[in-house]
N, C-alpha and C positions, 0 to 999 in steps of 0.2 A: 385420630380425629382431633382438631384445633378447636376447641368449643370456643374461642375467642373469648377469654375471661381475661385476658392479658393486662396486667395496670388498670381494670376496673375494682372497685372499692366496694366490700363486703362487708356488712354486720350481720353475724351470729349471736344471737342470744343462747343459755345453758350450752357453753362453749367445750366447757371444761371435762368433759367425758362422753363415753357411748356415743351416740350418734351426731352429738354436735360437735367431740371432739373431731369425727372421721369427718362429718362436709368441712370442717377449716381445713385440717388437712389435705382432703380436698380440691377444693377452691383455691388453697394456696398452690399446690402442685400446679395448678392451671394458670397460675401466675397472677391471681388476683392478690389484693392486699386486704386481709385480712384484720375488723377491728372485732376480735373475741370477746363478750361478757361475761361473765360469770363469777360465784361469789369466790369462787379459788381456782386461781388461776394459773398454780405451779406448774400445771401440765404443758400450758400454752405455752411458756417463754420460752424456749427452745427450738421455734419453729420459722423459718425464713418465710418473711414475708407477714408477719402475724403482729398485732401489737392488741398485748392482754390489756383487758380492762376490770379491775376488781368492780363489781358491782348486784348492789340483791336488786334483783328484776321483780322482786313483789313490794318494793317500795313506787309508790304512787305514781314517783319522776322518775324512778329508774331506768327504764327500756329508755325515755326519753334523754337521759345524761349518757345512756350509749349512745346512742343515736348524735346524740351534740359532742361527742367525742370524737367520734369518725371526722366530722363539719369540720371541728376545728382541727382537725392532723391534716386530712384529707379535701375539702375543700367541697367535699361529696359524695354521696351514697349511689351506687348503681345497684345493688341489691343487698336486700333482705332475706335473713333464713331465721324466723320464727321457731327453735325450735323447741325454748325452756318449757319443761313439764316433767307430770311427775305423778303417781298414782298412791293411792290408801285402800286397801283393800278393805270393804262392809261387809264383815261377815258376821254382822251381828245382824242382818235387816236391815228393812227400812224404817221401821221406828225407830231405830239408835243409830239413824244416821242424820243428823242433826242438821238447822238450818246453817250452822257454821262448819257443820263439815260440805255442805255444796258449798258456802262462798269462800273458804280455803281452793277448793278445786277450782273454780269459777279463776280465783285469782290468779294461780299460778298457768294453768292450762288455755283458759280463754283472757282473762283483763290483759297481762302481761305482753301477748301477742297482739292484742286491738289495742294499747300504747302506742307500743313499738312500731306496728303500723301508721298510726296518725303520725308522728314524728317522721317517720321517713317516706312516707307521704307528700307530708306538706315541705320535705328536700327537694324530692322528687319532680313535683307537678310547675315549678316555675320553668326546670330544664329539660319537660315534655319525655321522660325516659324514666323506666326502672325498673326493676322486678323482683315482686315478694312470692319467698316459697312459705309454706306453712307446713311445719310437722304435724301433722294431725295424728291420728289413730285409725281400726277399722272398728276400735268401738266405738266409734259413731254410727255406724254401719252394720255393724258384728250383731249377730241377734242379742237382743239385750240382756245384759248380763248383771244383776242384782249386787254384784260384789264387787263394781266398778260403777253404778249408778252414776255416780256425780260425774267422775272423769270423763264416761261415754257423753253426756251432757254439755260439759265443757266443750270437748272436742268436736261434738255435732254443733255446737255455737258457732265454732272457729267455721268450719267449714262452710255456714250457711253464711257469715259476714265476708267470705272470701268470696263467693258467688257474687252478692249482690255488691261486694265493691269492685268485680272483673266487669261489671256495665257500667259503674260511674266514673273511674279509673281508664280502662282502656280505652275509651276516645281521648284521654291525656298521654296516650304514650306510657302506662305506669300497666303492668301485665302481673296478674298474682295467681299463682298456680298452688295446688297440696299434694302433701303424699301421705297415704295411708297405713305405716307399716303396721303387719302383725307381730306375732311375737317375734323380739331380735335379741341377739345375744347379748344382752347388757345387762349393767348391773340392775335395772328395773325388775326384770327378772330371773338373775341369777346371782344374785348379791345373799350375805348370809341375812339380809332381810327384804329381800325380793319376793316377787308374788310364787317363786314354786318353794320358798320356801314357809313364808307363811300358811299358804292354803297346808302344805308340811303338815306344819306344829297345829295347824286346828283343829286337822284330819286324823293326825298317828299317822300320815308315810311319808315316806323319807324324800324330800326334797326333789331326788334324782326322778323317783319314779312318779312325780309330779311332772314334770317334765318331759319323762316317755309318753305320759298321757296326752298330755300336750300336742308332741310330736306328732302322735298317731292319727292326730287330726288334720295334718297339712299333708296336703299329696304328695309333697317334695321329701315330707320324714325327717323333715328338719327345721329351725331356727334361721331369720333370714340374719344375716351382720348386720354389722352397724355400716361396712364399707357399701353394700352392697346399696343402702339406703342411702346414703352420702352422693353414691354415683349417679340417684336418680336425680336426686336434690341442686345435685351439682350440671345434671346439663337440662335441667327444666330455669336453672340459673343465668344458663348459656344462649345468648343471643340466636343461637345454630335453633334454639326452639321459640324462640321471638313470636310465633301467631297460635302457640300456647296460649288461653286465658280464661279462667274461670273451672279449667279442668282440678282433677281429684285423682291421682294415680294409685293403685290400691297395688302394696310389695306383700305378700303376704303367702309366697308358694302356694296357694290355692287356698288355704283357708276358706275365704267366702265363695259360694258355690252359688250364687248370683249378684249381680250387678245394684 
């Protein structure tokens, strides 16, 4: 299938691994041009069609000096993929989970992405066309889970400012869609300081069998990829789904066991 992404112009934010490295890769496969952010960008330069952008996306103007990067190479933004984020696991509580540990999450998960949106946005809305994906989570969604409080928070922000900007947006032509993955093989959580192996070290078990437990709770008995989320990401980007808008796709091999 042609998802017609052909010499249309891409910014990705948290470019540089997991799953923001798999949509550039991608999107570029699909022949778009790709402008990558992220704060290290060794991974990106190697990739046809892709131009790295060194950049920390929890600086104030950051999402916005990407976004003005594409402008000035490319003349234009036709889509956005929101995807920098990042989790802390609270396993001390809610009492030692401090006002600045929500606005650390707030920043990285939810500010970063409603930047980045206003920026390419206001590209967007003169040339009547565009379309923002958002990586969300299913903790926004997920029954609430005490050891992700802020993140789940974060990411239920993202989602509800996606809604209400697919009614003021989409009679401009500007269409913004999310995906919700559950757990995906990445270094978020399979890093030697990812969440199976912290919850690990707090518990006494061994990282793997953090994982099996995991597992045992998705129908599928497994971890979705990072490709596997990239592919959603990449044709909800795709003009082929153009009357897509204000929707929430949830990857997550059955994890959630309702809607």
């Amino acid at each position: 299938m042609d998802l017609e992404l052909g010499g249309r112009i891409a910014v990705v934010t948290g470019a540089s691994k997991g799953i923001g490295l798999a949509v550039v890769r991608e999107l570029a496969a699909e022949g778009a041009h790709v402008v990558a952010g992220a704060r290290s960008v060794a991974a990106l330069e190697a990739i046809e069609r892709v131009t790295p952008v060194a950049v920390d996306l929890l600086d104030a103007d950051g999402p916005a000096r990407l976004v003005g990067h594409a402008l000035e190479r490319h003349g234009q933004v036709d889509v956005l993929v929101n995807n920098v984020g990042g989790v802390h696991l609270r396993l001390d509580g809610f009492l030692n989970t401090t006002d600045a540990d929500f606005q650390a999450s707030l920043e990285l998960n939810f500010f970063s992405a409603l930047r980045a949106t206003r920026a390419a946005a206001a590209a967007m809305i003169p040339r009547g066309e565009g379309t923002i994906v958002n990586v969300a989570s299913v903790n926004a969604l997920f029954h609430p889970d005490g050891a992700v409080i802020d993140y789940g928070a974060a990411k239920a922000a993202l989602l509800n400012v996606a809604k209400a900007l697919s009614q003021e947006l989409g009679p401009q032509g500007i269409r913004i869609a999310s995906v919700s993955p559950g757990q995906v093989e990445t270094d978020l959580w399979l890093a030697d300081d990812g969440v199976a192996a912290t919850i690990g070290r707090a518990t006494g078990v061994a990282a793997d069998s953090v994982r099996q437990q995991a597992m045992a709770g998705i129908p599928t008995g497994r971890f979705t990829t990072a490709r596997e989320v990239a592919t959603l990401v990449t044709l909800l980007a795709s003009p082929r789904s153009a009357n897509v808008n204000g929707s929430n796709f949830i990857i997550d091999g059955g994890l959630l066991k309702t809607m």
